[in-house]
LUMKOL-574880 format. One record per residue (C-alpha): chain; x, y, z. Coordinates in Angstrom, 3 decimals, decimal comma. Layout:
% LUMKOL-574880
+------+----------+----------+----------+
! unit !        X !        Y !        Z !
+------+----------+----------+----------+
!    A !        X !        Y !        Z !
...
+------+----------+----------+----------+
This chain:
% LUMKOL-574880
+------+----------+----------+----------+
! unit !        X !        Y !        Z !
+------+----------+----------+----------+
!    A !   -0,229 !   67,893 !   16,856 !
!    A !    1,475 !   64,508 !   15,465 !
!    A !   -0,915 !   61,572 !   13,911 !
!    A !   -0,090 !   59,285 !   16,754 !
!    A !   -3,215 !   57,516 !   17,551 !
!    A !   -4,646 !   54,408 !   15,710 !
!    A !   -7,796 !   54,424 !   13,734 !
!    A !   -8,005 !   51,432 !   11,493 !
!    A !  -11,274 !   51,263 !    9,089 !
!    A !  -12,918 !   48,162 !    7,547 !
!    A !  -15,467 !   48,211 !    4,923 !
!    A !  -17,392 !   45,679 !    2,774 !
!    A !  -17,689 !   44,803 !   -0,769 !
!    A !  -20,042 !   46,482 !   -2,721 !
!    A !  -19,906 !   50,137 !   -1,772 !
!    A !  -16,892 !   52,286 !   -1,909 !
!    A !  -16,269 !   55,046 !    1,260 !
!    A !  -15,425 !   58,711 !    1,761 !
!    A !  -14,777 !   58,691 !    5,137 !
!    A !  -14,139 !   62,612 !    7,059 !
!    A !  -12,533 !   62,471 !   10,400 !
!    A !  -13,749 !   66,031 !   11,947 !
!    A !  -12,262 !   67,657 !   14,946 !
!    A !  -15,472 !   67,850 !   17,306 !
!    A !  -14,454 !   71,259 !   18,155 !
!    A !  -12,969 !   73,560 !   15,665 !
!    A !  -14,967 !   71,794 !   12,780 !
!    A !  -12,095 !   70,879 !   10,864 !
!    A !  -11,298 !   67,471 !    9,039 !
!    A !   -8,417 !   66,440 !   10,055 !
!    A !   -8,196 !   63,165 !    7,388 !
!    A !  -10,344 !   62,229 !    4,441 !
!    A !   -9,874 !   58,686 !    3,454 !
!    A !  -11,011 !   56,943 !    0,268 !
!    A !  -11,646 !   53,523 !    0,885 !
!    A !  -12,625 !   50,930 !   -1,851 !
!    A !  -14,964 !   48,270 !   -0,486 !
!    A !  -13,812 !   45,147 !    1,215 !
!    A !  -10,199 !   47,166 !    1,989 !
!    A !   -9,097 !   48,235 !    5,343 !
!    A !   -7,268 !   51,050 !    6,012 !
!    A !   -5,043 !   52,095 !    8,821 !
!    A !   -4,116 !   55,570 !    9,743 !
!    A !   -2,896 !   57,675 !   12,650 !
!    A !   -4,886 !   60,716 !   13,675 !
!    A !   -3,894 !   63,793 !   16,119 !
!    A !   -5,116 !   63,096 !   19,734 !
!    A !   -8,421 !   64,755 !   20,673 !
!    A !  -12,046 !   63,789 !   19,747 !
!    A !  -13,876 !   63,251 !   16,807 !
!    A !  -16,759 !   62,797 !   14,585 !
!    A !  -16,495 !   59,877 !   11,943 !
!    A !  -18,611 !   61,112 !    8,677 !
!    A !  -18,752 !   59,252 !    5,277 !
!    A !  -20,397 !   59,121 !    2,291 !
!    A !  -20,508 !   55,760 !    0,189 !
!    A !  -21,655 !   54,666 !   -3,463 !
!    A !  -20,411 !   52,924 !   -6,357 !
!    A !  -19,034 !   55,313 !   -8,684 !
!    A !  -16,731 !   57,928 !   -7,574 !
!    A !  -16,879 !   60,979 !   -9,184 !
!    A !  -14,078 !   63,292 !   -7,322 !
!    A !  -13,877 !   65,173 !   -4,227 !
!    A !  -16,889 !   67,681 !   -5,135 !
!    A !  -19,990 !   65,208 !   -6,874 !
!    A !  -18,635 !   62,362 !   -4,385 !
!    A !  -20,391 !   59,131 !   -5,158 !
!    A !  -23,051 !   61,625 !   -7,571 !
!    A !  -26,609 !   61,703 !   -6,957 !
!    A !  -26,718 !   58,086 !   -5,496 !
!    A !  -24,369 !   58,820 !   -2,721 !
!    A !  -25,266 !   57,820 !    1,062 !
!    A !  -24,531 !   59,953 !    3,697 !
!    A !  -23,980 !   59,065 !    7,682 !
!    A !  -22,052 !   59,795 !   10,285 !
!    A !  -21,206 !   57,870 !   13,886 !
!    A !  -23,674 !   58,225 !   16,868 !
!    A !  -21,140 !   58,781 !   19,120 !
!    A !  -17,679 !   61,117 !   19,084 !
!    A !  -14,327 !   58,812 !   19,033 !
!    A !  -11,411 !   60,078 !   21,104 !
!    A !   -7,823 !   59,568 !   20,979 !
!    A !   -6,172 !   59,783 !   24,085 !
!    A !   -2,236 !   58,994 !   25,827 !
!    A !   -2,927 !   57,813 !   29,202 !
!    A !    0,962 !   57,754 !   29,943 !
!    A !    1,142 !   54,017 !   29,282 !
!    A !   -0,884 !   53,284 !   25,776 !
!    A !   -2,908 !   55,770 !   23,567 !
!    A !   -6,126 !   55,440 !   22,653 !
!    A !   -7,077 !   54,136 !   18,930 !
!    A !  -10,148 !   52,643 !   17,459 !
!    A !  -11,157 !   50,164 !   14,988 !
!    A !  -14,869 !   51,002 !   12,857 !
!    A !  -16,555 !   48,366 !   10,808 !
!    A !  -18,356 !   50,623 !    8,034 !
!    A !  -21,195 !   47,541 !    7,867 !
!    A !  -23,669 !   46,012 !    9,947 !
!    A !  -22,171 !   43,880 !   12,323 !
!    A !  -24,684 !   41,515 !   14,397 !
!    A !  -24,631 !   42,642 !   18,716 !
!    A !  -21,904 !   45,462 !   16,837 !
!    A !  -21,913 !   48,415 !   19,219 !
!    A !  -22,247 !   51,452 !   16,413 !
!    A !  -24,815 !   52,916 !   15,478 !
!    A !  -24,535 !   55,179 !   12,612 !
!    A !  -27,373 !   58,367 !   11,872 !
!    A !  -27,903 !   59,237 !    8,116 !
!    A !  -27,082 !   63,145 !    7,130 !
!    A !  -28,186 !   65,477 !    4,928 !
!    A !  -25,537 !   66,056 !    1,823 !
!    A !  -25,249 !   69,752 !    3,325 !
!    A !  -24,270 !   68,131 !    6,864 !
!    A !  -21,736 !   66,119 !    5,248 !
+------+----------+----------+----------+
C-alpha cells in the first residue's frame, strides 16, 4: 500500500531515538526512523494499525548494537491506526517525552522484544 497517512514524531534533547513502526499483524516494520533529540520528524506510513517501538541512548552505534549496552527500550501502550474515512485520513502526532495530563503511556521491553 502507499505511505499516505501522517505520523509526525517529536523528541527531546538529550537522548537520540530508534523508532520501529510494526504492522500489528504480519509483524513487519514498516519504517525505522532515526531521530536525533530535540528534532521532529514527519513521515507517511501505509494505512492499517500499528505498534510504535523505540530504543533511545546517546551514542549510536549502527543498526545491530543500537544505542550499545546503555540503550532503553519501550514501546506504546496502545496500537496507532491509520485510517481514510472518505473525507480525511487518519495520522498521529507522538511526543517521545513526558508530557504533563499527556495521554501515552509507554511500557519498557526487553532488547529481544525490540
Amino acid at each position: 500500500q502507499p505511505a499516505i497517512a501522517p505520523l509526525k514524531i517529536r523528541s527531546q534533547s538529550g537522548s537520540d531515538y530508534f523508532v520501529k513502526v510494526t504492522n500489528q499483524y504480519t509483524g513487519e516494520d514498516v519504517s525505522t526512523i532515526y531521530i536525533r533529540g530535540g528534532d521532529t520528524v514527519s513521515i507517511e506510513v501505509p494505512l492499517g494499525t500499528y505498534e510504535i517501538k523505540y530504543a533511545s541512548g546517546e551514542t549510536w552505534y549502527g543498526d545491530q548494537k543500537l544505542f550499545g549496552t546503555q540503550t532503553s527500550y519501550s514501546k506504546a501502550d496502545e496500537l496507532f491506526t491509520f485510517s481514510d474515512t472518505g473525507y480525511q485520513i487518519t495520522g498521529y502526532t507522538i511526543t517521545l517525552y513526558q508530557v504533563v495530563n499527556g495521554n501515552l503511556e509507554t511500557i519498557t521491553l526487553d532488547p529481544s522484544q525490540f
